[in-house]
TIFISE-226424 format. One record per residue: residue in three letters; y, x, z of N, C-alpha, C in turn. Coordinates in steps of 0.05 Angstrom, whole numbers, padded with zeros to 5 digits, always signed. Atoms other than C-alpha are relative to their C-alpha. Example, Ala and Ser with C-alpha at 12.3 -4.5 7.8 and 13.67 -1.06 7.14 Angstrom:
<rs>
ala-00024+00018+00000-00090+00246+00156+00024+00018+00000;ser-00024-00016-00001-00021+00273+00143+00022-00015+00014;
</rs>
This chain:
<rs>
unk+00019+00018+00011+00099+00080+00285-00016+00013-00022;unk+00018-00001+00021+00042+00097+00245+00001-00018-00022;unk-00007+00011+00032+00055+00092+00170-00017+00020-00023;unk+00009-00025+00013+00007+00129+00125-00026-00024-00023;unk+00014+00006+00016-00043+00118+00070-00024+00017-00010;unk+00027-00006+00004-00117+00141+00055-00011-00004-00027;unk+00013-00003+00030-00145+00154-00019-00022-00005+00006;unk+00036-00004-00010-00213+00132-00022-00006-00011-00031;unk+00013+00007+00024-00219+00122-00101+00029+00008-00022;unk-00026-00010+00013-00178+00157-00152-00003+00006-00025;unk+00001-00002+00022-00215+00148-00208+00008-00025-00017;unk-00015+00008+00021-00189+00105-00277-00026-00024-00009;unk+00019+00029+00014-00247+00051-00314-00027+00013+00015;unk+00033-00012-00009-00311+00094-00297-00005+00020+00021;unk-00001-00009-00018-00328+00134-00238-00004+00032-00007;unk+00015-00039+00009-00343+00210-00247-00003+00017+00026;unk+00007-00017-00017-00374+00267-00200+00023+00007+00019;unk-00020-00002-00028-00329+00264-00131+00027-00018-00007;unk-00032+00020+00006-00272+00211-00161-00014-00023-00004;unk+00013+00023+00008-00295+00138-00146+00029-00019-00010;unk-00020+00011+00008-00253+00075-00180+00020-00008+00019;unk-00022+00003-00017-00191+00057-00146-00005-00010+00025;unk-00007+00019-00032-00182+00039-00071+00017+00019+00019;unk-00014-00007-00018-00136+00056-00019-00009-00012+00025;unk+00000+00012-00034-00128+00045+00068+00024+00002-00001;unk-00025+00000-00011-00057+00028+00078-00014-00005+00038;unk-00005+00017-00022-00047+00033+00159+00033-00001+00012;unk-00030+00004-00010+00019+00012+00189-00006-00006+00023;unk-00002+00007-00026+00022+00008+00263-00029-00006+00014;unk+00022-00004-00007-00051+00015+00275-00012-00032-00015;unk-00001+00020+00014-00062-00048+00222-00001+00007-00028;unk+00010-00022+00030-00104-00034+00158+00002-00022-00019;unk-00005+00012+00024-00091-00059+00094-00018+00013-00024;unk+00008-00008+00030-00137-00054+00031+00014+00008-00018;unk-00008+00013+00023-00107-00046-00027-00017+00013-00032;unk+00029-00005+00024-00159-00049-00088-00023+00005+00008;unk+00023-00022-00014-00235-00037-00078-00016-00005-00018;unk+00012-00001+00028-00265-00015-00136-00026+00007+00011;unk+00033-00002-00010-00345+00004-00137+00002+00022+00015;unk+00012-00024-00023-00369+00049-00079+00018-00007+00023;unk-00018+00001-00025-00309+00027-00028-00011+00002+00035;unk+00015-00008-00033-00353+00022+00030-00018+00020+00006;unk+00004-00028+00012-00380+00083+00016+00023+00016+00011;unk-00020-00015+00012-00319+00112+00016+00008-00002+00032;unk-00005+00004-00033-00303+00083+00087-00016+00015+00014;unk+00032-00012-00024-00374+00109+00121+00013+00032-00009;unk-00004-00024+00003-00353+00173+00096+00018+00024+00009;unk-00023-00021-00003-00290+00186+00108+00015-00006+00033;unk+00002+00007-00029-00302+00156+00186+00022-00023+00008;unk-00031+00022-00001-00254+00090+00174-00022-00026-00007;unk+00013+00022-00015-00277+00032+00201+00002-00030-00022;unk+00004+00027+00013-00290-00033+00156+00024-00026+00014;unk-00003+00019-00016-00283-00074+00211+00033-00007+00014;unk-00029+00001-00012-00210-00063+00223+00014-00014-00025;unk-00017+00014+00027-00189-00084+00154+00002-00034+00006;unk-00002+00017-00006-00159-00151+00166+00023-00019-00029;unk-00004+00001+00019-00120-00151+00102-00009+00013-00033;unk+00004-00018+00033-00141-00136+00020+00013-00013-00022;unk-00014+00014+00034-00101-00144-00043-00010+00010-00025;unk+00006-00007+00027-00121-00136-00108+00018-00008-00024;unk-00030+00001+00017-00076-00119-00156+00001-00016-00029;unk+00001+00016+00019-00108-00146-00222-00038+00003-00008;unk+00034+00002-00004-00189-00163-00245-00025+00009-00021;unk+00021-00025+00020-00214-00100-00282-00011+00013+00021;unk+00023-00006-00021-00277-00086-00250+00012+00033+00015;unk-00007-00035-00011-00252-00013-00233+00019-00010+00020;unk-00024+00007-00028-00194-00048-00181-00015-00024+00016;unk+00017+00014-00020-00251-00097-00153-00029-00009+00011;unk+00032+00003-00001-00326-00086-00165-00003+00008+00022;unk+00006-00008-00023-00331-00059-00097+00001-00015+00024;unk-00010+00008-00008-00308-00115-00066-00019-00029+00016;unk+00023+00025-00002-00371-00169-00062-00025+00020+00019;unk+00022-00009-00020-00413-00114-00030+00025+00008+00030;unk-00003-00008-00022-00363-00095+00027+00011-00027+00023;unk+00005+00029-00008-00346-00177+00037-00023-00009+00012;unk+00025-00005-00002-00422-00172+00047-00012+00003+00026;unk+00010-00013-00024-00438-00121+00092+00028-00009+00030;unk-00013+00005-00022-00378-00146+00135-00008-00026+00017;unk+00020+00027-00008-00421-00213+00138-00017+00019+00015;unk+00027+00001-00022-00484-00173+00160+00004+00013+00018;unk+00003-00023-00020-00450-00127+00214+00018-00019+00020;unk+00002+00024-00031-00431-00201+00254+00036+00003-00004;unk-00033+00005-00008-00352-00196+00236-00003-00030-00003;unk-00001+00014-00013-00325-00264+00259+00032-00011-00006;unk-00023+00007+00012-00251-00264+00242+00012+00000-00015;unk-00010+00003+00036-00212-00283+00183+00004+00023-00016;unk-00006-00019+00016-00203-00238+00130+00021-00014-00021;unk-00012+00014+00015-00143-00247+00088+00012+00003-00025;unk+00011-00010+00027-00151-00235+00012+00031-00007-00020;unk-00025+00003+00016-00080-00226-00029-00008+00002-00038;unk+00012-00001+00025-00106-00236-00110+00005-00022-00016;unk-00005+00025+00020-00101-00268-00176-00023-00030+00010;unk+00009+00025-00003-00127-00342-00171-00037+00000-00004;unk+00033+00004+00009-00193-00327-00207-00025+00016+00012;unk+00017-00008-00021-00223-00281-00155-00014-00013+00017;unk+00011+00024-00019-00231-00339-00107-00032-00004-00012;unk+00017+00015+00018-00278-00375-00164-00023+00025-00001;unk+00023-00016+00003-00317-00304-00169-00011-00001+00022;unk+00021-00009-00027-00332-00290-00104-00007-00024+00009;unk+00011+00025+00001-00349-00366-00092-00030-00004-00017;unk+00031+00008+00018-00403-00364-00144-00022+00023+00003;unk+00024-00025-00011-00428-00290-00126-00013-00015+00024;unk+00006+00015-00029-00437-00327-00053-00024-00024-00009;unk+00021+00030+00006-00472-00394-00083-00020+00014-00007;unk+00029-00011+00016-00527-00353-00125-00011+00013+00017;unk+00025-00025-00024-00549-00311-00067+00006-00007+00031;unk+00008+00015-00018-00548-00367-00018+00016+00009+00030;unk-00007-00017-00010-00499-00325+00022+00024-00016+00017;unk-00019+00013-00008-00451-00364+00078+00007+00014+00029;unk-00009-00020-00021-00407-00314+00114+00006-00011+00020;unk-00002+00005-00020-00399-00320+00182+00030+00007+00006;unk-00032+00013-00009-00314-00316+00177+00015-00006-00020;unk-00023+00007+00030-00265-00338+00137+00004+00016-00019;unk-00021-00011+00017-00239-00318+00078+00026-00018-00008;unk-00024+00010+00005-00161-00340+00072+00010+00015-00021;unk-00006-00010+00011-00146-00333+00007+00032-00007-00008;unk-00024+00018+00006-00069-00329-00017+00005+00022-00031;unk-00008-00005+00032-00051-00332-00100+00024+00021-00003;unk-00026-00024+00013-00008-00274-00131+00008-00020-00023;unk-00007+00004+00031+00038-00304-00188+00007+00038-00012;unk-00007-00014+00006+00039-00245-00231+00019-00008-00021;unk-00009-00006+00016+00097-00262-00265+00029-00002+00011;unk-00033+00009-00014+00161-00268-00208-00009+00022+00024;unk+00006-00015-00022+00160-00211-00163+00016-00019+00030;unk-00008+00017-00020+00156-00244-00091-00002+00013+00029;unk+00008-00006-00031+00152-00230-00011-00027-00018-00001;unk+00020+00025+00007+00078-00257-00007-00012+00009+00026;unk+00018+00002-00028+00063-00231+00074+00029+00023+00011;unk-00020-00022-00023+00106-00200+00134-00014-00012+00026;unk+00002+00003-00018+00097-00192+00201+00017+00016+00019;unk-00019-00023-00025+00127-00145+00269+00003+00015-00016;unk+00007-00015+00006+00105-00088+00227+00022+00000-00022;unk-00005-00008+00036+00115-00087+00148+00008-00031-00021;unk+00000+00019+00013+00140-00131+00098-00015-00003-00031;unk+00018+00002+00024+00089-00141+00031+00013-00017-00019;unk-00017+00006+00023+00126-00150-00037-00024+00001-00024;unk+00022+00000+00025+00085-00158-00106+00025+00023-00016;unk-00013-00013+00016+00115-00109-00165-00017-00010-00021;unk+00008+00016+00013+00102-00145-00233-00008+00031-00013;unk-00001-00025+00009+00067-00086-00274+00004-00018-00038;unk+00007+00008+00026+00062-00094-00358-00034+00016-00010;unk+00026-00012+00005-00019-00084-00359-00010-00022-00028;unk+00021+00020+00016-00065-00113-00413-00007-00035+00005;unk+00004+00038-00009-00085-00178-00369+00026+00002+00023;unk-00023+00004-00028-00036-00202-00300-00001+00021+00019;unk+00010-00027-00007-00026-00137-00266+00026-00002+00028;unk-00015-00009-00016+00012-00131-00193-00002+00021+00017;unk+00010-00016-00010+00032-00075-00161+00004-00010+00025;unk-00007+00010-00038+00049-00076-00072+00023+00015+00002;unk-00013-00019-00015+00104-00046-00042+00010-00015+00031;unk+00004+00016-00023+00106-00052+00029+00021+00017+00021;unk-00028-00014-00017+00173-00035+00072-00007-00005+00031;unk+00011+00017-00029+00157-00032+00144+00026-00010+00013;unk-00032+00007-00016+00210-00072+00193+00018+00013+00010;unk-00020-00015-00022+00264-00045+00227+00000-00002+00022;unk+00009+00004-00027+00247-00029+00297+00027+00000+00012;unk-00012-00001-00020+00286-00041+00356+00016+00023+00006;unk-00010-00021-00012+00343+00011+00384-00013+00011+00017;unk+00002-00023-00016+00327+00072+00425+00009-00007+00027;unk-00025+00004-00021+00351+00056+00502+00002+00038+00012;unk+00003-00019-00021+00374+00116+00539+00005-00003+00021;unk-00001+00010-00024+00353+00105+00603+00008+00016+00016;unk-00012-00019-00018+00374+00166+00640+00024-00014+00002;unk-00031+00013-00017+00449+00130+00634-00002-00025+00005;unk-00009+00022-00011+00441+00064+00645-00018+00000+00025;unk+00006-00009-00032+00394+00091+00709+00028+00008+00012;unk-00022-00010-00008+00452+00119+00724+00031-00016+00006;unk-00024+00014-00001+00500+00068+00708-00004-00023+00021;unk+00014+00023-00019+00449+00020+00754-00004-00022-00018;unk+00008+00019+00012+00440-00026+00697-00025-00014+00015;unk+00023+00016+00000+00392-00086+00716-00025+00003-00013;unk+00028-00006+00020+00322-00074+00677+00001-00022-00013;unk+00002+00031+00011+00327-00150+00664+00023-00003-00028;unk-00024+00002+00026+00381-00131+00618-00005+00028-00029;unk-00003-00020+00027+00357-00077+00572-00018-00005-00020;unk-00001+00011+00018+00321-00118+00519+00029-00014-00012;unk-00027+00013+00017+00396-00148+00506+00008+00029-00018;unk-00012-00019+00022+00420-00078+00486-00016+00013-00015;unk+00009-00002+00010+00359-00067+00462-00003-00015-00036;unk-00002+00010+00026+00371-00111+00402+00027+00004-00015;unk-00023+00006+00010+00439-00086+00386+00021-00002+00011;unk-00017+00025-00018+00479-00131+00432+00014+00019+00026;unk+00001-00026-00030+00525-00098+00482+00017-00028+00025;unk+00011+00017-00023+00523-00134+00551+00029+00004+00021;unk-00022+00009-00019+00572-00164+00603-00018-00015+00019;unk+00004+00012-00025+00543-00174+00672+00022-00017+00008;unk-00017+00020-00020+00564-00231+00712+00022+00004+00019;unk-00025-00002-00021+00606-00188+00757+00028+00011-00022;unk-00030-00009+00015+00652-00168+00694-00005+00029-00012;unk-00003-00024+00009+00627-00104+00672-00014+00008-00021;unk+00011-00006+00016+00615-00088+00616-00010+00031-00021;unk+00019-00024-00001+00561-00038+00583+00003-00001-00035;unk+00009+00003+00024+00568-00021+00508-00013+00014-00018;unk+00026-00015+00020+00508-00015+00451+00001+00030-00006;unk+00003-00027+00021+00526+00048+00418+00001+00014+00017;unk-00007-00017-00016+00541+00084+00484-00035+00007+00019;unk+00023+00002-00016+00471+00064+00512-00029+00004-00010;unk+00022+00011+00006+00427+00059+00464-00001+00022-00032;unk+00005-00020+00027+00401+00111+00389-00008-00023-00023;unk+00009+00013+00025+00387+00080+00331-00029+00000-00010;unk+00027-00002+00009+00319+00069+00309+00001+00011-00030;unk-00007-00014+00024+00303+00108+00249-00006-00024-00023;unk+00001+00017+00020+00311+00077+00179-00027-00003-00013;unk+00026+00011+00007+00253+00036+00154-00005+00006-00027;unk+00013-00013+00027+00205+00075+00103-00017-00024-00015;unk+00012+00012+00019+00173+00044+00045-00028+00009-00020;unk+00020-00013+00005+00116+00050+00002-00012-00021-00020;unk-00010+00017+00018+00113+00028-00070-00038+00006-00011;unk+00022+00007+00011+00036+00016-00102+00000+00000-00028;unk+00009+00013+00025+00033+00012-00181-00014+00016-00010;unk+00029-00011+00010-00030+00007-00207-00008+00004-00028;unk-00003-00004+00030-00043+00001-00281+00021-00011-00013;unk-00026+00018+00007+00017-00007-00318+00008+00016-00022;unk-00017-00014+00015+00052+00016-00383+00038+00010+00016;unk-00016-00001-00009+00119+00051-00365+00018-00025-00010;unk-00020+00035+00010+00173-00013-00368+00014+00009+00015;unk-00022-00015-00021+00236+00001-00336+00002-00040+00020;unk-00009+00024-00019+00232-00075-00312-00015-00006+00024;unk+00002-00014-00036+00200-00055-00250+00014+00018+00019;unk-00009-00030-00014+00238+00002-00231+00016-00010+00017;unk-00021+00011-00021+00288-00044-00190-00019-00003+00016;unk+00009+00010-00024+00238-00056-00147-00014+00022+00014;unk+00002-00027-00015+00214+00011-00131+00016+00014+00004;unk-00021-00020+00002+00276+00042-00129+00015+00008+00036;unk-00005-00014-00024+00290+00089-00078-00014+00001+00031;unk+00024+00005-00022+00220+00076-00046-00010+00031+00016;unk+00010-00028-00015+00199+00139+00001-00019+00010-00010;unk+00015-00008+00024+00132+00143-00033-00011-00017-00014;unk+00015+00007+00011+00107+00125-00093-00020+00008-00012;unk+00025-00008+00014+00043+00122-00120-00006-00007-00027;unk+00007+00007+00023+00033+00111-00196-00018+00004-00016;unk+00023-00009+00014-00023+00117-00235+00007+00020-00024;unk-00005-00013+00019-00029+00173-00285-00018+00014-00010;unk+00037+00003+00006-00094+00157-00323+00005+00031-00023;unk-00002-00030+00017-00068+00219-00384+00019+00016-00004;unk-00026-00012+00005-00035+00275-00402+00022-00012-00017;unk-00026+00007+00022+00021+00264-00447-00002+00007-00030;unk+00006-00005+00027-00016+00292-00505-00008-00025-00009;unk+00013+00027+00002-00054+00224-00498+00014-00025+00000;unk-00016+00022-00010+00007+00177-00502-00018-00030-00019;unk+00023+00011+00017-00022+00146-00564-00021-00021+00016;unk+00027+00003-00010-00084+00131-00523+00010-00026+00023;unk-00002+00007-00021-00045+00114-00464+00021-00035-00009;unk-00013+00029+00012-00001+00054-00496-00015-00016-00017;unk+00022+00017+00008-00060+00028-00532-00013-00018+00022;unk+00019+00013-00008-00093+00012-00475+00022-00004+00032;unk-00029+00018-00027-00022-00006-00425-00007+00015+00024;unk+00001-00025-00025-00036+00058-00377+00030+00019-00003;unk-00035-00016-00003+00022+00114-00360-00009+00034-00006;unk+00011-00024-00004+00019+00190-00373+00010+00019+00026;unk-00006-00017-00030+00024+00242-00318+00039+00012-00013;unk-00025-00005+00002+00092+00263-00343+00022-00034-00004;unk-00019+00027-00003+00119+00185-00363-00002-00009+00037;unk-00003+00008-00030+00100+00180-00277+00024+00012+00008;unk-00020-00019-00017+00143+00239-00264+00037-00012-00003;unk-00013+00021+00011+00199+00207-00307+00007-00021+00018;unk-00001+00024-00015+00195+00147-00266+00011+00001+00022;unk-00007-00008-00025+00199+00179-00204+00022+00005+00003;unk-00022-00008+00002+00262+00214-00224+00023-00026+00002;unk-00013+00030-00002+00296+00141-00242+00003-00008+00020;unk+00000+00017-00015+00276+00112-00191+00007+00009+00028;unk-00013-00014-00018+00304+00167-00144-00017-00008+00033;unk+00009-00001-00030+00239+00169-00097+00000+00026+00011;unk+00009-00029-00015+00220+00217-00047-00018+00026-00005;unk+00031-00014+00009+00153+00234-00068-00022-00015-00021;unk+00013+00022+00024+00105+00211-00121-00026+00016+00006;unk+00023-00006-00011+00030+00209-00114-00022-00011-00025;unk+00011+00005+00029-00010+00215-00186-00032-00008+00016;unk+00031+00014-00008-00074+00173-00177-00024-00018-00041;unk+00023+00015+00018-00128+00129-00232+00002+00027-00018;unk+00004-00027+00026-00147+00193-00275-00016-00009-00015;unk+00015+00009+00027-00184+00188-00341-00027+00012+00010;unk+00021-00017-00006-00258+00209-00326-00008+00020-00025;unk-00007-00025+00022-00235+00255-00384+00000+00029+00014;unk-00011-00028-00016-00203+00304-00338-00023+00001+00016;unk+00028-00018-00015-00267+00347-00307+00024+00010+00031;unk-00015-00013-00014-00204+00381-00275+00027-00012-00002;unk-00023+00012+00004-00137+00353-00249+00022+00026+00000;unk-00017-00011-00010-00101+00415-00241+00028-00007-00031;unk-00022+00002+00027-00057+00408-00315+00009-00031+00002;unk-00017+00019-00005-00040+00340-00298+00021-00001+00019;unk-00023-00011-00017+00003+00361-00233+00010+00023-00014;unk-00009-00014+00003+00027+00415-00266+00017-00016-00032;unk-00013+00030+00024+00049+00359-00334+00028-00008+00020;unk-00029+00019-00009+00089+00320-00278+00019+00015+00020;unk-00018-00020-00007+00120+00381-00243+00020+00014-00020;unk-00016-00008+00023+00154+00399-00310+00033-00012+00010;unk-00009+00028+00001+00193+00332-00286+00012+00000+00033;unk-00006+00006-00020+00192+00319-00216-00020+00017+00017;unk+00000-00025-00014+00183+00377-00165-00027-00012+00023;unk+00021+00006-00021+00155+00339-00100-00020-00020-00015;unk+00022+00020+00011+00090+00310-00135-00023+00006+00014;unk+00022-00014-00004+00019+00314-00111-00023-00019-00003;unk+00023+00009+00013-00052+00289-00134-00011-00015+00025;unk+00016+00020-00014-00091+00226-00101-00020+00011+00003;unk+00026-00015-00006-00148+00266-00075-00021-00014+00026;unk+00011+00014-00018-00198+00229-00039-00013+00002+00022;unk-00009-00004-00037-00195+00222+00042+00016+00010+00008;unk-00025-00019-00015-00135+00258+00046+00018-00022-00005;unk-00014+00025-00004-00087+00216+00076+00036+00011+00000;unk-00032-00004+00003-00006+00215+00066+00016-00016+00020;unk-00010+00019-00011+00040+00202+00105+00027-00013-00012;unk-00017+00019+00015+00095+00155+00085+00021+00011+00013;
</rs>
């Protein structure tokens, strides 16, 4: 199953020369997920040859223009290019009310839904699942209500090996039963069992989101032992000062984090449009934690 993620904005409050404000393409199982779309996002799509029109989910994590000014023009252009089916918008309460009144002033009545559903930012919750993935909030500690995503995909189905139960003459009508687990007793008495017939599907990867956030360890249960995470890591560590003034993380308090929270891989993203150059911030959170690597935009990860 396709599990991977797409950078398409990796810059921090203001945009700077090749780093636009935050946005991501989660896809899971050929099933795209927004998550954030700061200014230029559709932009960012035409560019990097990823289709609008597939996005059928967007969350927004909290409503500093840099995680959603981009968001009323690509709502927009999905109106004028004849989309048709729902779109379904994961965000604090008071987004609704914006994009409602951007729409009234410019006489604007999209041709599909928007289904919007409220984040509480203050109880981390399950707030969407399907076949695929399950969608969790992570409470961050930002300035205003700040959530991050982390999104576990399901646990698929066992492996059959059909060379032996060809062999054994199993019925076909019977290998969704051991397909789920279950091991099977034909009617004439014979019985066929799971573990002998069937592999294990591999264990279900994860994929943890936090977006602006001071370090707080009262998140870390909920990323813990996520495959990858992505954390923002708007300054160095010279800049902590800077960086707890204004409830951001430094590139070494990410690495830190990572270590705790005993992930796989960690993926430094929102940079200060300070840094001209990121290379001394991966090399800050490599001091720390070994497998790290920089949110670089269109290059996609896999999970």
């Amino acid at each position: 199953m396709t599990f991977e993620v797409t950078i398409l904005g990796s810059s921090s409050a203001t945009p700077v020369y090749n780093r636009n404000p935050t946005a991501q393409l989660l896809n899971c199982n050929e099933k795209f997920y927004l998550i954030d779309c700061g200014e230029g996002t559709q932009q960012q799509l035409i560019k990097f040859g990823l289709k609008a029109s597939k996005i059928d989910f967007v969350l927004i994590s909290h409503l500093h223009g840099d995680h959603y000014f981009g968001l009323i023009g690509l709502l927009s252009s999905m109106h004028l290019n004849g989309r048709i089916k729902p779109l379904h918008i994961f965000a604090p309460l008071a987004l609704q009310e914006i994009l409602e009144l951007q729409f009234k002033h410019s006489d604007t009545h999209l041709r599909y839904e928007l289904i919007y559903h409220v984040i509480n930012a203050t109880q981390s919750a399950v707030i969407f699942q399907n076949s695929d993935v399950i969608i969790e909030t992570i409470i961050l500690n930002h300035r205003i209500p700040c959530t991050g995503f982390k999104f576990t995909e399901k646990k698929r189905l066992r492996k059959l090996v059909v060379e032996k139960l060809e062999a054994a003459n199993v019925p076909l009508e019977y290998y969704p039963i051991l397909k789920r687990g279950v091991d099977l007793t034909l009617p004439n008495g014979d019985v066929y069992l799971n573990v002998d017939y069937t592999i294990d599907s591999a264990a279900p990867k994860s994929y943890a989101y936090c977006s602006d956030t001071l370090m707080d360890a009262r998140y870390f249960d909920s990323i813990m032992d996520c495959d990858t995470l992505y954390h923002e890591a708007t300054f160095l560590h010279e800049m902590l000062d800077r960086a707890n003034e204004t409830h951001h993380t430094t590139a070494l308090q990410a690495a830190e984090i990572a270590n705790l929270v005993k992930v796989k891989k960690l993926i430094l993203g929102h940079f200060s449009s300070r840094y001209k150059t990121l290379g001394p911030i991966l090399e800050e959170a490599k001091t720390v934690f070994k497998n790290v690597e920089l949110a670089i935009e269109g290059h996609t990860y896999q999970i």
